[in-house]
N, C-alpha and C positions, 0 to 999 in steps of 0.2 A: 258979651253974651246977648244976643236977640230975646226980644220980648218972647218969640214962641217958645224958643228954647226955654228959658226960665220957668214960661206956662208949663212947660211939660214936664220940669224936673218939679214944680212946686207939685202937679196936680199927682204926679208918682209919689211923692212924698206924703200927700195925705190920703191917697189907696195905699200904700203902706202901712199908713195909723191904722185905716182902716179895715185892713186887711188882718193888723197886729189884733184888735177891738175881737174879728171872728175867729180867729183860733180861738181865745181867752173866753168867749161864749161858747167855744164847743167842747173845752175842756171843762166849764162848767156844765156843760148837760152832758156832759159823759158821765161828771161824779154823781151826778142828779138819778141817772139811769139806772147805773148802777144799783142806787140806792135803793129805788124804786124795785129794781129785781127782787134784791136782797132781800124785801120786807112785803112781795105779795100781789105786787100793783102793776103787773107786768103788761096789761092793756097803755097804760099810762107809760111805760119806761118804751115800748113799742110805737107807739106816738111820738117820744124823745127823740129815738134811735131814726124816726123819717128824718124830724128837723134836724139833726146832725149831718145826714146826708145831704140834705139842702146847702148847710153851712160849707160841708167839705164841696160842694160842684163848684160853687159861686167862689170859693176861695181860690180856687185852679183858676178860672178863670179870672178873679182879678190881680191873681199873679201873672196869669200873661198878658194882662192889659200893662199892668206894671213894667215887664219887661220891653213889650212894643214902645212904652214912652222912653224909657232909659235908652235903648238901643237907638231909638233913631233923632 
């Protein structure tokens, strides 16, 4: 295996951590959100609900970075 080769499977592999790392934060501010609804604080859960948006773009996108290194 070629040193790039390996570069690209290694660096696929830790945008996969990290990629594992942003779902598991966005499932925690979804339950945070919710919470947040539930008990009144809904400026605050609206706030939440952006930066989950954020998490879900950036996640799409380093899922097809992922894929671009896997594939080629």
């Amino acid at each position: 295996m070629s040193d790039s080769s390996e570069a690209k499977i290694v660096t696929a592999d830790a945008l996969t951590l990290l990629l594992q790392n942003q779902h598991a934060l966005a499932a925690a501010i979804e339950e945070i959100t919710k919470w947040l609804s539930e008990n009144g604080v809904g400026c605050v859960a609206a706030n939440a609900m952006t930066a989950m948006e954020t998490l879900d773009t950036n996640a799409q996108a380093m899922t097809d970075a992922i894929m671009r290194l896997r594939q080629s």
